[in-house]
KETORRO-293246 format. One record per residue (C-alpha): x, y, z; residue in three letters. Coordinates in steps of 0.25 Angstrom, whole numbers, padded with zeros to 4 digits, always signed. Each point is the difference from the previous one (the first is absolute). Example, Ala and Ser with C-alpha at 12.3 -4.5 7.8 and 13.67 -1.06 7.14 Angstrom:
residues 2
+0049-0018+0031ala/+0006+0014-0002ser/
END
This chain:
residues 253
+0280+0024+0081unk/-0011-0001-0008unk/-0012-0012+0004unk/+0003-0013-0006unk/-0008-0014+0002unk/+0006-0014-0004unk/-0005-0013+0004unk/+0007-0015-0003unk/-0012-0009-0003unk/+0003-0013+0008unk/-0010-0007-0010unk/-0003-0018-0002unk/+0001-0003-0013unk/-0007-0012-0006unk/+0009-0009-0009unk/-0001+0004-0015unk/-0015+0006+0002unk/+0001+0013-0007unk/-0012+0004-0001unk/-0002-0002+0018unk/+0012+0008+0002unk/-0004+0010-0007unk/-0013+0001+0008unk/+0007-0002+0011unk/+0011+0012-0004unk/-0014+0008-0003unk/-0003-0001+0015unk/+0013+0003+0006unk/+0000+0014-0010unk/-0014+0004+0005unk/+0004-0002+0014unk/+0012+0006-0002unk/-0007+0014-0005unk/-0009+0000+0011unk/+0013+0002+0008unk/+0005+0011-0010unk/+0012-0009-0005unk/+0006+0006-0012unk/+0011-0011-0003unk/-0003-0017+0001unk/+0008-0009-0001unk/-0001-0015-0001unk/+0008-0012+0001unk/+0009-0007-0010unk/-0009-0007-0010unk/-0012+0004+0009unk/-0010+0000-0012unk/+0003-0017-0003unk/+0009-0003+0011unk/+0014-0005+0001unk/-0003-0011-0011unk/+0010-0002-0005unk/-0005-0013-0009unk/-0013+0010-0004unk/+0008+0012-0004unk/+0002-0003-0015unk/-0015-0004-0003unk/-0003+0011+0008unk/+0009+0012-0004unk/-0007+0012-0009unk/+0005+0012-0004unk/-0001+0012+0008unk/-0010+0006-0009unk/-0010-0013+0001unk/-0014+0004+0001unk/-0001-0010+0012unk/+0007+0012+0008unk/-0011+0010-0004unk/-0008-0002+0012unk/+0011+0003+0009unk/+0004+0013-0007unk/-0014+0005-0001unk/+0000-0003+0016unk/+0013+0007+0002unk/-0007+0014-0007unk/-0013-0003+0007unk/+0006+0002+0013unk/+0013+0008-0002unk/+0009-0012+0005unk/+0011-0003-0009unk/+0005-0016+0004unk/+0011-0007-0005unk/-0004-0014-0001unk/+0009-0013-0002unk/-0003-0009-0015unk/+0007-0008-0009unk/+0004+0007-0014unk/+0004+0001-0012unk/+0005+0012-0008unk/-0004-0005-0014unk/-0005-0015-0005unk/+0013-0006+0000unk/+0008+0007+0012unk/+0003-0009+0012unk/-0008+0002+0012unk/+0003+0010+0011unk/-0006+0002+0014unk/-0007+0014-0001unk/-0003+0010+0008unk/-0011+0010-0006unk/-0003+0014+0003unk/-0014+0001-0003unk/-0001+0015+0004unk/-0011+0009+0005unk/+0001+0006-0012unk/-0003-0010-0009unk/+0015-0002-0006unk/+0007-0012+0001unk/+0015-0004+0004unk/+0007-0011-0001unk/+0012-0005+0010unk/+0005-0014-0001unk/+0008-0007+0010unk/+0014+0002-0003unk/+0008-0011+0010unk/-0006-0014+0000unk/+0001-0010+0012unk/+0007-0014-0002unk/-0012-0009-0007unk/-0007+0012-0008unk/+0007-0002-0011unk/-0008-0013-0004unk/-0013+0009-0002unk/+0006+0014-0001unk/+0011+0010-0008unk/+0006+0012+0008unk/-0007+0013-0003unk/+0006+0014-0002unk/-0007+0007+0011unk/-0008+0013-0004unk/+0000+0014+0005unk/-0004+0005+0014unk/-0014+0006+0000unk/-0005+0014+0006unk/-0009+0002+0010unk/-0003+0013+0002unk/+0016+0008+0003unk/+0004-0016+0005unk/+0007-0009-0010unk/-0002-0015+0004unk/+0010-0011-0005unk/-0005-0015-0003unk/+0006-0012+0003unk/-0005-0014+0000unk/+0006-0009+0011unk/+0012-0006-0004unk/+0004+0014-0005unk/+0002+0006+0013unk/+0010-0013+0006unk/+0010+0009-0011unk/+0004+0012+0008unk/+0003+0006-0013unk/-0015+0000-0004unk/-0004+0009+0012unk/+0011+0009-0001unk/-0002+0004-0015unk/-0014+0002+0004unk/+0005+0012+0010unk/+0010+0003-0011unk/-0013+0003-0009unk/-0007+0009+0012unk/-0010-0011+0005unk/-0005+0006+0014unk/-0007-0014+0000unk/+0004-0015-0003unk/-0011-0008-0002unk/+0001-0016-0001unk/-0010-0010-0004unk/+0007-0012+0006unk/-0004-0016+0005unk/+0008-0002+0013unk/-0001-0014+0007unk/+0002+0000+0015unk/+0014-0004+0000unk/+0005+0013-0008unk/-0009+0009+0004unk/+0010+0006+0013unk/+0011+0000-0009unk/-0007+0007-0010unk/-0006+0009+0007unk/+0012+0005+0008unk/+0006+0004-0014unk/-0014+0008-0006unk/+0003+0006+0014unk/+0011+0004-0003unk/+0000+0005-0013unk/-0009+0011+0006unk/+0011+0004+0008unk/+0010+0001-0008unk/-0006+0008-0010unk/-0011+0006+0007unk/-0011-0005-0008unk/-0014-0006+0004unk/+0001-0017-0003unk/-0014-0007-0001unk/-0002-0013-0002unk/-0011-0008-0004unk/-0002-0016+0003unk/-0007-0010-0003unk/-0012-0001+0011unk/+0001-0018+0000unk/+0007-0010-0010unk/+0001+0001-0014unk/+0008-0010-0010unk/+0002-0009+0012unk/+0008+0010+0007unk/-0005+0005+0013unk/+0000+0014+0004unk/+0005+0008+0011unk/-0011+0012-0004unk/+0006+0011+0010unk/-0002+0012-0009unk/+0006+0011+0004unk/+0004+0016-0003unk/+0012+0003+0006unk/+0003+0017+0002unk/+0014+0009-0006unk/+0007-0003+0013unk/-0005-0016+0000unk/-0010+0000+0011unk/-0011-0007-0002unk/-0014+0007-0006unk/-0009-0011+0000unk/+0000-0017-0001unk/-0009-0010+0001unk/+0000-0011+0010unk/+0003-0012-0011unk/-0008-0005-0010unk/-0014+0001-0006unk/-0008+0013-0008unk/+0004+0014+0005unk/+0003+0014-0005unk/+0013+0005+0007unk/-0001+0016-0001unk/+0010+0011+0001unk/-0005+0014+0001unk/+0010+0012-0002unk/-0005+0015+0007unk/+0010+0011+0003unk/+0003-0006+0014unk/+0005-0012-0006unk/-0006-0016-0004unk/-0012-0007+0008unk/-0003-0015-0003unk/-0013-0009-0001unk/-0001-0013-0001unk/-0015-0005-0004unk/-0005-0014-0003unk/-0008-0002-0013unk/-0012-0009-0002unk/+0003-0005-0013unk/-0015-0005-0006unk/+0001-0016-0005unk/
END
């Protein structure tokens, strides 16, 4: 097996401020390369939070300009993130919950959630999903929280080759065991790495469970954190197998 890093960024987002959680996903990226990570991925909506009242002011394209100093980060460091915002494909298209690629690089991709949970249609349109993204020989399949409740969703991801399944996701406390058990699962049953990355505190009035965690091909666990709050989950791949880390992050105010 050749080496691989991937980290979930547990990340605080601040309601509708843009232009601090960039500066706050600017932080974890750096951290993130000090530790070598190759893949980062943040929560659902991590770039505004789950606002849902906000996201038609504050949905942008996924070519705005206002994402430039994330993409100039990602080819800084050599840390391709995939980061939650609201979007719109042109002017006058609904808006969807995005999760962008911005790649090492310098490319852009575009995945948008597919599977909407009950209430999210006041705000939000169901995307199309996107293509998986290569890491080196690893092929990573996307999904954005409701996505994964549809067990149709991960198996067509290991249908398509993923080795990984990557999720952006908001868990509250009282879904986050069920939930869990059935990201678990999916790596079993088709042998695939699962990460997911939570919210680190409440967003939209929802409180979150945090707990991000990478589970390994045969569902053991690689890494998690304890609960909530800012903190890199990491998974690291050698030809022995997978090692985790779990690291706070110091996020400046």
């Amino acid at each position: 097996m050749k080496p691989l890093i991937i980290a979930a960024a547990q990340s605080t987002a601040i309601a509708g401020d843009l232009a601090g959680n960039i500066a706050r996903h600017q932080h974890f990226m750096r951290h993130a390369a000090e530790q070598g990570v190759q893949l980062l991925v943040f929560p659902e909506l991590s770039l505004t939070g789950y606002e849902r009242e906000l996201a038609g002011e504050l949905a942008v394209s996924p070519h705005d300009s206002v994402l430039q100093p994330l993409r100039d980060v990602a080819r800084e460091t050599g840390v391709t993130a995939v980061v939650g915002m609201p979007i719109r494909l042109s002017v006058d298209t609904p808006v969807l919950i995005g999760a962008l690629v911005l790649a090492a690089d310098g490319s852009l991709a575009v995945y948008s959630k597919q599977h909407l949970h009950p209430g999210e249609e006041v705000a939000f349109a169901p995307g199309n999903g996107g293509d998986p993204l290569t890491i080196g020989s690893d092929t990573i399949a996307l999904a954005v929280c409701a996505d994964f409740s549809h067990a149709s969703h991960a198996a067509a991801a290991a249908i398509s080759g993923a080795s990984i399944y990557a999720a952006g996701v908001l868990i509250t406390p009282n879904g986050y065991t069920p939930d869990t058990a059935l990201l678990q699962g999916y790596a079993v049953e088709h042998g695939m790495v699962v990460l997911m990355a939570n919210h680190g505190g409440t967003t939209g009035g929802w409180a979150s469970a945090g707990g991000s965690a990478i589970w390994a091909p045969d569902g053991s666990l690689i890494a998690q954190t304890a609960g909530t709050g800012d903190f890199i989950v990491i998974a690291r791949r050698n030809a022995h197998g997978w090692s985790g880390q779990t690291l706070g992050v110091e996020v400046p105010q």
